[in-house]
MDAnalysis code that builds the backbone (N, CA, C; Angstrom):
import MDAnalysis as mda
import numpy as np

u = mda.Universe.empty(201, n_residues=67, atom_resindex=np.repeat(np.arange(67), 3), trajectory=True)
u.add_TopologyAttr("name", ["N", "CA", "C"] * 67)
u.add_TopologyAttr("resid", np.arange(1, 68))
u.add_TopologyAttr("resname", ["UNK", "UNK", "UNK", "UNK", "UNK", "UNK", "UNK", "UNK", "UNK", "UNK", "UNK", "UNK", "UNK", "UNK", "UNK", "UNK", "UNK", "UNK", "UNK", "UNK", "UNK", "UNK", "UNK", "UNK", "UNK", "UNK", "UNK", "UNK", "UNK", "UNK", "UNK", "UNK", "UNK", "UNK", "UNK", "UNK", "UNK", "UNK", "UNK", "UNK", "UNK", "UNK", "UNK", "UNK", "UNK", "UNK", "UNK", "UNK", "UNK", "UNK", "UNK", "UNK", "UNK", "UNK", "UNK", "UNK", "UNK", "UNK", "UNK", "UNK", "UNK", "UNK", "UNK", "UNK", "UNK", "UNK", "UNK"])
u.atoms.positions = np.array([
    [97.152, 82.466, 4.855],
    [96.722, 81.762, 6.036],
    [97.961, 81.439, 6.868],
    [97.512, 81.720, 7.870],
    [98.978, 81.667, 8.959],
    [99.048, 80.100, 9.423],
    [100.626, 79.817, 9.790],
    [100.317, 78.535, 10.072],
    [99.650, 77.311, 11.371],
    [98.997, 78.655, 12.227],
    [98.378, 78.583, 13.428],
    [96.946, 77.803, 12.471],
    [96.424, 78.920, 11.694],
    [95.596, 78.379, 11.295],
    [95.098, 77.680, 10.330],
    [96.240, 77.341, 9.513],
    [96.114, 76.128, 8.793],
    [96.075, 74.901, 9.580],
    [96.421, 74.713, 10.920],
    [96.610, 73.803, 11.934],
    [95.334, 73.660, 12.149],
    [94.865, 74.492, 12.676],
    [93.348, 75.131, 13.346],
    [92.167, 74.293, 12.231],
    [92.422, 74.732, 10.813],
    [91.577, 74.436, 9.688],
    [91.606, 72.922, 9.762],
    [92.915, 72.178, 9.347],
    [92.893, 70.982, 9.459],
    [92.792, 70.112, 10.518],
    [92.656, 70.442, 12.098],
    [92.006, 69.428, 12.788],
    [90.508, 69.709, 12.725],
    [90.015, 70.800, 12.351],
    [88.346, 70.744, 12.199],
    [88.377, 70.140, 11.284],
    [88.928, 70.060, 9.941],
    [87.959, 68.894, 8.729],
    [88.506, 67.201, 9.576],
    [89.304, 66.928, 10.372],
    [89.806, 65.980, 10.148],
    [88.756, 65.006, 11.384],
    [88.384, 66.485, 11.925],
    [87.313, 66.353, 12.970],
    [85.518, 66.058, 12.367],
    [85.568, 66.627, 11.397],
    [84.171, 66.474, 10.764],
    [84.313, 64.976, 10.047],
    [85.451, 64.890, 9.697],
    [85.524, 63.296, 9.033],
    [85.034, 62.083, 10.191],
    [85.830, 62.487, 10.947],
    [85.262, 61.331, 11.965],
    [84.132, 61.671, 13.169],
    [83.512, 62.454, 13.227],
    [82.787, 62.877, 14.192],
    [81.241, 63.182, 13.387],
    [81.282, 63.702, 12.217],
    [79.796, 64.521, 11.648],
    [78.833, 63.497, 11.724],
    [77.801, 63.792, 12.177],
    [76.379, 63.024, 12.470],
    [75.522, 63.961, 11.704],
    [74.584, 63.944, 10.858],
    [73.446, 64.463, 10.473],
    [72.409, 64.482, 10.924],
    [71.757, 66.101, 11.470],
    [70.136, 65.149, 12.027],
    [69.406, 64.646, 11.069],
    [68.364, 63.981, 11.670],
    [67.637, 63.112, 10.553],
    [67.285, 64.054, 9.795],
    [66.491, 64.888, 9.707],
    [65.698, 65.813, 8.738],
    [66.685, 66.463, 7.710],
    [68.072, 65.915, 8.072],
    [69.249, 66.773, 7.438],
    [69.591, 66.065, 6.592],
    [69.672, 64.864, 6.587],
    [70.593, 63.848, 6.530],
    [70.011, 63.310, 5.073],
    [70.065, 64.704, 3.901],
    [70.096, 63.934, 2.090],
    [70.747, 65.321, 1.934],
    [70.900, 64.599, 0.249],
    [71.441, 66.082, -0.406],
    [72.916, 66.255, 0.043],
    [73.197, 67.300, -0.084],
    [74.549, 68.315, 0.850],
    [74.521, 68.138, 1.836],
    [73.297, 67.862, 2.853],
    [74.117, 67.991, 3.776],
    [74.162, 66.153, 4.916],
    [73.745, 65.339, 3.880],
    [74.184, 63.710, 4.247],
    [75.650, 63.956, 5.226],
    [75.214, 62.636, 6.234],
    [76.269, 62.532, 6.529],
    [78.035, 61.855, 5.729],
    [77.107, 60.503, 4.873],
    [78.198, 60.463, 4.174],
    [79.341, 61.618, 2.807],
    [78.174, 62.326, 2.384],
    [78.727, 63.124, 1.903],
    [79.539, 64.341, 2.506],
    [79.042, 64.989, 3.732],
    [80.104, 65.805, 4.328],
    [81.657, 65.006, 4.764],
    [81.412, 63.376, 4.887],
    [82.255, 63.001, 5.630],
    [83.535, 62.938, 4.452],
    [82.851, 62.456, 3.142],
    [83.920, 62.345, 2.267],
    [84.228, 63.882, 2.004],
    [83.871, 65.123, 2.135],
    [84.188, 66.275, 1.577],
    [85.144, 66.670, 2.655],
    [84.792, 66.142, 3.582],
    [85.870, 66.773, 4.828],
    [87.134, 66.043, 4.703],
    [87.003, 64.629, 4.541],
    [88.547, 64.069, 4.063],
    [88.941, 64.374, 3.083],
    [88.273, 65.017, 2.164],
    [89.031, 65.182, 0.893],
    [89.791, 66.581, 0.972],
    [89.350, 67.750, 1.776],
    [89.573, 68.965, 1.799],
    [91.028, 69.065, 2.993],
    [90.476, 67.999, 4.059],
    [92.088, 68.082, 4.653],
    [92.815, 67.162, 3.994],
    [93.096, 66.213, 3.222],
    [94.168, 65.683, 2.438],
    [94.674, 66.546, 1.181],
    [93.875, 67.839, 1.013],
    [94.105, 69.015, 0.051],
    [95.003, 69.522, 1.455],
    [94.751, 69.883, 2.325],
    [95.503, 71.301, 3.163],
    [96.808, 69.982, 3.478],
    [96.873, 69.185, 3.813],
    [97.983, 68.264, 4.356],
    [98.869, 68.260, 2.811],
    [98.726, 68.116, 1.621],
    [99.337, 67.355, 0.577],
    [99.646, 69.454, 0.061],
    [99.182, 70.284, 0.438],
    [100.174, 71.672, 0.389],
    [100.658, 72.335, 1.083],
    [100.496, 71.740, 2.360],
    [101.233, 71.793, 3.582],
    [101.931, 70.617, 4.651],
    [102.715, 70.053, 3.857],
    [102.650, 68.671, 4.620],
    [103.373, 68.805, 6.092],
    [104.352, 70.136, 6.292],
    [104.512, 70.739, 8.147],
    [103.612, 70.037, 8.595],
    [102.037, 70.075, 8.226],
    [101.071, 69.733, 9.524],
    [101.202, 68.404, 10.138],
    [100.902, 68.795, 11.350],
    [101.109, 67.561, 12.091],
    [99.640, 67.048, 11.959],
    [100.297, 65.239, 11.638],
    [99.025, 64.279, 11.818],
    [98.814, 63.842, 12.956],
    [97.607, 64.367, 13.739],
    [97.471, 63.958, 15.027],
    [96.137, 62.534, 14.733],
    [95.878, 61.827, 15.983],
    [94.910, 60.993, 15.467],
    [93.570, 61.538, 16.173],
    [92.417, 61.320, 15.783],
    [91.508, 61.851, 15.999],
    [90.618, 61.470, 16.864],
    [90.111, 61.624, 17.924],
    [89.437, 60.835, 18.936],
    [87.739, 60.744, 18.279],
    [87.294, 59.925, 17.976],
    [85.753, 59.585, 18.218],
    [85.088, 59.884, 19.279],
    [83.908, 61.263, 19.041],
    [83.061, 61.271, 20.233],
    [82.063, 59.808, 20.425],
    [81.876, 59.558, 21.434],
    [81.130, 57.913, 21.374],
    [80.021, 58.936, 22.122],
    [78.149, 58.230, 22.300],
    [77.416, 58.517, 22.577],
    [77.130, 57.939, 24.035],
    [76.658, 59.239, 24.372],
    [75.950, 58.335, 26.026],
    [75.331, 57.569, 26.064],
    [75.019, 56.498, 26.788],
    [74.389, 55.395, 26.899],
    [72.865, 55.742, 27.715],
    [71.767, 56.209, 27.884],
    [70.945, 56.137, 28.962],
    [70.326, 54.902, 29.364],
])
């Protein structure tokens, strides 16, 4: 894995950590939101702790529209 995209890899999990919403009908089992959220932090603190080069950027929260 090149190091473009080990970059690439780890702001998407770091992005699913703080961003993943489940739809309702989704939301047991595998594919819960709390459970993706802990699998996604756990998988980029795996790519960060064998690549620690990566830069820790901080992660913005999408917030929801208000209607």
């Amino acid at each position: 894995m090149t190091k473009t995209n080990r970059e690439i890899a780890y702001a998407h999990f770091r992005d699913l950590e703080a961003n993943y919403t489940a739809l309702p009908h989704l939301d047991k089992g595998l594919t819960a939101t709390a459970f993706m959220k802990k699998k996604a932090k756990k998988i980029a603190d795996a790519l960060l702790k064998r690549n620690p080069e990566l830069e820790v950027k901080p992660v913005e929260t999408k917030s929801k529209k208000e209607k």
